[in-house]
N, C-alpha and C positions, 0 to 999 in steps of 0.2 A: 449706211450712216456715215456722219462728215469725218468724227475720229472716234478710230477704235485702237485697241492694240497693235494691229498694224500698220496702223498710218505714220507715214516718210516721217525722219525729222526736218528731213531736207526737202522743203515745198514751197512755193509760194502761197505769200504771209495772207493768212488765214482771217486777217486783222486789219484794220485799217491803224494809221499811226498815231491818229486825235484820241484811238481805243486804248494803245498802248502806252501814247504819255498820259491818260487820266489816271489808269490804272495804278505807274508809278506814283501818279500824284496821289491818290487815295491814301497812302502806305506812308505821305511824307518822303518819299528814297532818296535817297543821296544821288542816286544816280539820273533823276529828274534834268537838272542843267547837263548832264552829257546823251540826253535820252536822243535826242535826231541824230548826233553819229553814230550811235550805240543800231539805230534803228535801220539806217545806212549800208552798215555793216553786214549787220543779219540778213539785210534782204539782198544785197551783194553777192554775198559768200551763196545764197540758196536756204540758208536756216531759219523755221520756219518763227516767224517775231511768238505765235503765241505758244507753243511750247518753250521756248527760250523765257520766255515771262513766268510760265505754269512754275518751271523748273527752280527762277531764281525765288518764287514766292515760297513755295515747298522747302527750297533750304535756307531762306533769310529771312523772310516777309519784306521782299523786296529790296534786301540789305540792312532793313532796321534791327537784326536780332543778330542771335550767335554770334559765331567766328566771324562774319562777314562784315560787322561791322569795325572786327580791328584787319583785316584783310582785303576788303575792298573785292572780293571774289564774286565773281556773279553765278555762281553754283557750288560754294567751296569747292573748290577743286584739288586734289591732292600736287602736290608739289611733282613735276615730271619734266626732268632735264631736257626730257625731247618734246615736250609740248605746254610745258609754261613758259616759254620764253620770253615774255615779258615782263615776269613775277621778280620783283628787289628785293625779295624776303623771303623767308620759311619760317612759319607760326608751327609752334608746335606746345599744344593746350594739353600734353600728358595724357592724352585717350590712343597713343600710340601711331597716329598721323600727323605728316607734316604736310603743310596746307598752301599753297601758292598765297602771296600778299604781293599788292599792288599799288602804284602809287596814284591813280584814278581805274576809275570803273570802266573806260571805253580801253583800256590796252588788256582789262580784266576779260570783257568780250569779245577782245579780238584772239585770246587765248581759249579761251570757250568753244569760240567757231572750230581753232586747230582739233581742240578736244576731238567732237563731233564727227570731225571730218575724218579723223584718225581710226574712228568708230565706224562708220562708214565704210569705207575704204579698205582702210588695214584689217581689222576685225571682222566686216563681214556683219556688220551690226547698224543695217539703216533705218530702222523700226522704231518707234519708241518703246515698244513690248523689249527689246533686244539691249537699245543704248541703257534705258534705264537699269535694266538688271546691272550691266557692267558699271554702272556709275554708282552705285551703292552700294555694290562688291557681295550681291545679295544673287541665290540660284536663282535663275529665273522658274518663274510660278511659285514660291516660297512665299510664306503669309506676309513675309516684309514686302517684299516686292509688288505685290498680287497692291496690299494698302499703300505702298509709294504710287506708281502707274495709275492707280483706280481718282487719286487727291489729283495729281497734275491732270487726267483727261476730265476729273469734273470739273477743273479749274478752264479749262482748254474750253468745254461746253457751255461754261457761264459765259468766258470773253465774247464770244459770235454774238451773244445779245445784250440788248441795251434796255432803258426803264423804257417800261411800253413794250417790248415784245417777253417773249418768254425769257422765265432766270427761275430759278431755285428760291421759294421763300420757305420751303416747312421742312421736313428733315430730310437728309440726303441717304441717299445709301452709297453708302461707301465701300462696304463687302458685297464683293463677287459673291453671287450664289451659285446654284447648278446651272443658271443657263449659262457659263461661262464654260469653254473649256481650257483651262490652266494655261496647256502645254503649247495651246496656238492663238490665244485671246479672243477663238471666234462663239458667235450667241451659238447656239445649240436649239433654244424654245422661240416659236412663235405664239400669237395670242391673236382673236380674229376684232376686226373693227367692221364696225355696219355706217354704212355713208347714213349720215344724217339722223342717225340713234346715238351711237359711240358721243362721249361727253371727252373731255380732255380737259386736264386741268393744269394749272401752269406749278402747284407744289403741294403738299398735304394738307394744308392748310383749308382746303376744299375752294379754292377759288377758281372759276371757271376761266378758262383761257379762249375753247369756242367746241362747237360740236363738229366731228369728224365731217368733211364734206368731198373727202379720195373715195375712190371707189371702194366695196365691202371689200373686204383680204383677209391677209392676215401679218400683222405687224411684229415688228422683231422684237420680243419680252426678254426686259434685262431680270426680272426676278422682282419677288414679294417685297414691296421696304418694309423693313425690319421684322422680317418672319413673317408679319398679318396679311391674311385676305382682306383688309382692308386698303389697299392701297401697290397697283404694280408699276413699272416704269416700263415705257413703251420706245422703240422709235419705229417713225414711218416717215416716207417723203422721198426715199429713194428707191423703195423697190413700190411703195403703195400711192406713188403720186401725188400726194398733198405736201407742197415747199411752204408750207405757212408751218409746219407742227412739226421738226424734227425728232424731239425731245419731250415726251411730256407722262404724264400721270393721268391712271386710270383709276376709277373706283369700284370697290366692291368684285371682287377678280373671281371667279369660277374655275376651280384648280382643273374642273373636269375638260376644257376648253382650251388647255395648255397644249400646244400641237408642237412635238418634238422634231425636230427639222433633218 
């Protein structure tokens, strides 16, 4: 599958850049007039533009909310001598952190990069299963963390499509279930698809996306949305051959048929 819990942060961008300036524009962001050197950057330094987008949406909505919008931070960042160096201020909102501020958004993302890279590098943390945990100061596999990571990769698997191919319209799941294993992010269950039976749907909402046409297998099952046999989330396309369907939804799931890997 394209991102999972251990996919790089540090990859080439996953994203095209017309993806990631409409995105900011959707949001209104402030960071919009600075988005092509913002985008420059990212793809320079090695970091990957659509978690770097996943991550600033997660903690700002793009900059328009929180601390971010008196900070100008493109992920709040906590304030760090040796790696805000760009930061003219220290916001400190009484929740016991002090927060890097900025005097625009692009020397905010050239502090970001340092972030990451520090992460990487020094820490030993080039995952976003790994960076994440340490950036919200949360164990890794802990219920926070598990829903921080789970919001930026569904965020991560909407960017890759546009209107007209596949996107999320009915409810998402956002909790890990069993097929997940905590401690290493990897599926655990597969689930079987028949070439030319199998139905795939693009969200719950029951709208048809196309009928499986990879050969019969067996695909890799993220788990029931929201508890019911009514609805499981699949992927296939990299071990089952079909690059039209990475991501999609099945109906009517047969627990009996759940093949533990």
């Amino acid at each position: 599958m394209s991102i999972n819990y251990n996919s790089l942060t540090h990859t080439p961008a996953r994203i095209t850049y017309n993806r990631f300036l409409g995105l900011l524009k959707s949001k209104n962001s402030p960071a919009v007039p600075e988005a092509q050197s913002i985008w420059n950057d990212l793809v320079g330094m090695g970091v990957d533009p659509s978690f770097a987008l996943a991550q600033y949406r997660v903690e700002s909505q793009y900059g328009t909310a929180g601390y971010a919008v008196h900070t100008k931070s493109w992920g709040n960042m906590l304030y760090d001598s040796s790696l805000t160096l760009l930061a003219v201020d220290v916001y400190q909102p009484g929740n016991g952190f002090s927060y890097a501020v900025y005097e625009n958004h692009l020397n905010a993302v050239v502090d970001y990069i340092r972030y990451l890279k520090d992460y990487e590098v020094k820490r030993n943390l080039p995952t976003i299963y790994g960076a994440t945990a340490e950036w919200i100061g949360k164990p890794p596999g802990s219920s926070g963390h598990i829903s921080y990571i789970n919001t930026i990769i569904n965020d991560m698997y909407e960017y890759e499509f546009t209107d007209g191919q596949f996107y999320e319209v009915g409810d998402k799941m956002i909790y890990a279930g069993a097929p997940f294993d905590r401690a290493t992010g990897k599926i655990l269950q597969k689930y079987p698809v028949v070439k030319g039976v199998t139905t795939l749907y693009r969200g719950t909402d029951g709208t048809p996306l196309k009928t499986y046409k990879g050969p019969s297998g067996n695909a890799w099952f993220f788990g029931l949305v929201q508890g019911s046999t009514d609805w499981g989330l699949i992927c296939i396309g990299t071990l089952d051959a079909d690059p039209d369907a990475t991501l999609c939804y099945i109906k009517n799931i047969d627990p009996k048929k759940i093949v533990n890997v």
